[in-house]
Structure formats: C-alpha cells, structure tokens
N, C-alpha and C positions, 0 to 999 in steps of 0.2 A: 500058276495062279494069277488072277486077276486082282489089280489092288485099285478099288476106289478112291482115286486120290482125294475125291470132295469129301466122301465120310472119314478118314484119315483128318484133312483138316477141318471135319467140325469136332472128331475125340481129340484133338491136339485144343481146339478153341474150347470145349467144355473144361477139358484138365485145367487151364491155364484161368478160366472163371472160376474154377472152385478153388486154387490156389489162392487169387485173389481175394475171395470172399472170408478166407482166414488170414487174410494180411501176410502172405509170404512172398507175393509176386505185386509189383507196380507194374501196371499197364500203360507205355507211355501216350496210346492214342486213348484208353479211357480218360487219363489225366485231367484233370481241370489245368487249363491252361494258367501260368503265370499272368497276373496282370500287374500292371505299370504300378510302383507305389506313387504317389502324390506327391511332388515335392514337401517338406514342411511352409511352413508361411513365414515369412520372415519376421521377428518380437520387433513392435514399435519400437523406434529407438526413444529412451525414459528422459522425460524431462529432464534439464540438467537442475543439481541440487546441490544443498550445502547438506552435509550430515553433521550434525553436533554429538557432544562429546557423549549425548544419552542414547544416540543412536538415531533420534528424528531428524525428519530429513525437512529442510526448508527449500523450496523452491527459490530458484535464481530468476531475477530479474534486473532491467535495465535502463533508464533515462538517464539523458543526459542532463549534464547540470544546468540550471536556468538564474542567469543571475541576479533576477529578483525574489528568488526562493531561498538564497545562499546569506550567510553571514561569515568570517573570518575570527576566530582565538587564535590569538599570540598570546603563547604563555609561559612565561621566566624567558625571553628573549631578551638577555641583561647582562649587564659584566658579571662577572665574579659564576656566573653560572652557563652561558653558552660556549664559556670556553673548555667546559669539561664533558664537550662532546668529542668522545672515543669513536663513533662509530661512523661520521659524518666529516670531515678536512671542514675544517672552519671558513675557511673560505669561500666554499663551495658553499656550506651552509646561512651564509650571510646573503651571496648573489641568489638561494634559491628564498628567503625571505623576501629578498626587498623584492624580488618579482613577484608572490603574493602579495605586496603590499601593493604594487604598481598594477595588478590586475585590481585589485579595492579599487583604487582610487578613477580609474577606466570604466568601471563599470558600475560603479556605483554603490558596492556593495557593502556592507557593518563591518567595525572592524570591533572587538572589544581585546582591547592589553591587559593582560592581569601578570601580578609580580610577585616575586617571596620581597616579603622583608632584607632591606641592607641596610649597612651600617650609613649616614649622609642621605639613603634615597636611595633607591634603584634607579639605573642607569641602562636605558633599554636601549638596545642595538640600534644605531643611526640610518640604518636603512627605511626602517617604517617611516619616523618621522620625514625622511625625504621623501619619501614617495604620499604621504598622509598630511603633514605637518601635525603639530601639538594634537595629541589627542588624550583622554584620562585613560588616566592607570590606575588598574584594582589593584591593591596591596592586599594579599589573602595570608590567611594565618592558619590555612588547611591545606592540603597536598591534592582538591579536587574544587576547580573552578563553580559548580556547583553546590558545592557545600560550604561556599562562603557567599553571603546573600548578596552581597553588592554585585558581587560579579554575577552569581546568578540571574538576579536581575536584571540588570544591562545584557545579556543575552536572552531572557524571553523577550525584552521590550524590542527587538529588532523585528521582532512576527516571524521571523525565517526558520523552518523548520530543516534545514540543511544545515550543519555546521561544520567548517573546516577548522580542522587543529595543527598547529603548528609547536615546535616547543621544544624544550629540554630540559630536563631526559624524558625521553619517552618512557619509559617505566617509571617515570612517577606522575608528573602535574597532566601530561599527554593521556598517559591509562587511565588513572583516574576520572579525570572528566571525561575522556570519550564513552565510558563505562556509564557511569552515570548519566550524560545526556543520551544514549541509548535508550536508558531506563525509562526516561522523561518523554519517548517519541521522537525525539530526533535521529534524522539520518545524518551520523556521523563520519566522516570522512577525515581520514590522519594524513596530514600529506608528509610521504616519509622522507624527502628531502630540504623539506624545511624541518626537521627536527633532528635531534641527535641524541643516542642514548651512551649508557654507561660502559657498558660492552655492550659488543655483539651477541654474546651467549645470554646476555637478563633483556638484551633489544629483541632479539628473537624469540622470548621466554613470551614479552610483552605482545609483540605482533600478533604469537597464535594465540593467544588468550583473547584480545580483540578482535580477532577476526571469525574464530569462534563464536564472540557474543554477537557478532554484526556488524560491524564496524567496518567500513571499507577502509583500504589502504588503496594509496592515490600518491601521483606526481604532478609535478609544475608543468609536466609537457602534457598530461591526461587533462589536468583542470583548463589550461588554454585554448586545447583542442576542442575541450565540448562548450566552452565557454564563446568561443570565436566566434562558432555556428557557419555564416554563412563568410568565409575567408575573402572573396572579392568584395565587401561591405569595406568603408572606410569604419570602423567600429571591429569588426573582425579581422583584417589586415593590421590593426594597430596590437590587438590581444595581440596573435599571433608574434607580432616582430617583439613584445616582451618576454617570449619564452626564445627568440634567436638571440636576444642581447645577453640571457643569461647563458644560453648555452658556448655564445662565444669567448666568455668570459671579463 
C-alpha cells in the first residue's frame, strides 16, 4: 500500500491544532515570540534631607559663612566654670577660643560675652580680651542668653542673623540659647571646640537635641575655611594662618 506522506502530515498537523486549541500542546513556532523586558529606569536620587524626630523631612542646604552676616557668643567662658569642662582638655579649649576671638577681631565681626554671676565678678578667660581688648560683659541670671534682656539685646543690636556659640557647658548656657535663637530666626551655629560639656553622655544628649532643632555644629577649622574665602588674598592667608597657630599649638 501507498502512504501519502503529505496527508499523513496534514492529520498529524490537524491533531496537533486541535490539541492546542484545548490547551494541551504549546506549539513552539505558533508561540508569540519572547520580547526584551525594558530595563527599569533608574529613581532620581532624593534630595538630601534632615528627618526630624515627627518624621518631616527638611531639606539640606548650604552657604558659606559671610563675615558680615555673622556675630560671636561667648558664654560662661570664666574661671570657676570653664574649668569643669569634662569633654574638652582645657587647653585645647582655651587655644580653640582665643582663635574665634582672633578671627572677631580680623574680620571684623560682634562679639557679645555673657557670664553667670561670681562671687568678686566674673573673671572671663584671657584669651578674648587678648585678642579683643576690654569688651562688656552680660551678667545673666537665666541659663539662656536670650532670656535675659541685656544680653538679648546686644545681640539683636549686631543686625547679624548668624550667630556662633561658644561656651560651657554645652548642656546648659550653649543649648539654651542656641534653642532659643533658633526660635528667634537665627542661623545658629555651636562651635564644638570652643565649648565643653559635662560629659560626654549629657554633651551628646545636647548635640542631638540641637541638631535636631537646626542648629549646626561647626569647628574652628570649618569657620576659617569658609571665612578665608579667597586664601591667596592677604585677608584670607591671615584667617587661614589663625587656624595653623591653633592647630600647632
């Protein structure tokens, strides 16, 4: 007997369509062909941000300091109380004063001293006045420079909405007022090597609770640096060499 091999393969091609039509056989040339996925797209990378402790996020930003915009608080920098800085070498904390005080007096900028009450007068660290000569001192009878008015005062009267804090302890006369002039609009900036706290564990308690509120924390080598500006300037070379005189000790 004769077999047609072409009607053979169209009952073998029919079987194999009606299989398929019930879903038992995949045909790989019927197939819809695989196509390419899309890569994804890569997520913007998100602006950098501060998250606060309710969960809002504050956007980060950046200028440098301009030292017509800036003023200086010295606060409790005095016997009987810079010397119960634990978290800071006194010495170190004295050379990193007087070089904020010596960048004041370079560049021009407010300086206001506020003091606790001592027995004779408060007796504020002789670094300022070298580098300042005589200047007044608020005597406050509050633990926040702004909540005693003289002092207050003499810091709106500067016009500068910048204000750099120095001091000890930072967990008190330091938080205090930088909290508070927060409050007021000011961009406050703690410089944490001219201050000294109680411990390290109530200095660190303080820091994030400040920086939380907005308050930058800053050094003598950050404020020289954006202070200099332009370093081959005689004006900028002079900043500059006040932060190597401190650093060399």
């Amino acid at each position: 007997m004769t077999i047609d091999a072409s009607a053979v393969t169209r009952r073998n091609l029919l079987r194999t369509l009606s299989a398929a039509s019930c879903g038992a056989v995949t045909i790989p040339f019927f197939s819809k062909p695989a196509t390419a996925q899309a890569a994804p797209r890569a997520a913007a990378a998100p602006r950098p941000s501060h998250a606060t402790s309710d969960g809002a996020e504050r956007p980060m930003s950046y200028a440098p300091l301009e030292a017509h915009r800036v003023a200086i608080l010295f606060a409790d920098l005095q016997t009987g109380i810079i010397e119960r800085s634990a978290t800071n070498d006194l010495a170190h904390l004295r050379r990193a004063v007087g070089a904020l005080a010596k960048l004041a007096h370079l560049l021009e900028i407010p300086v206001i001293v506020t003091t606790a009450p001592s027995d004779g007068g408060p007796i504020v660290t002789a670094e300022i006045a070298a580098a300042l000569g005589s200047l007044p001192q608020y005597a406050r009878t509050t633990t926040d420079a702004f909540t005693h008015a003289p002092t207050r005062d003499a810091i709106v009267k500067t016009r500068r909405k910048t204000l750099l804090v120095a001091g000890v302890a930072t967990e008190i006369i330091v938080q205090h007022s930088a909290l508070s002039g927060v409050t007021r609009g000011y961009q406050v900036q703690v410089v944490v090597d001219a201050c000294g706290g109680l411990s390290p564990r109530t200095e660190d308690a303080a820091f994030g609770r400040l920086i939380e509120a907005g308050v930058i924390t800053t050094s003598i080598a950050s404020i020289a640096g954006q202070l200099a500006g332009d370093f081959t300037t005689p004006k900028g070379a002079a900043t500059l060499a006040v932060l190597y005189e401190m650093a060399s000790g």
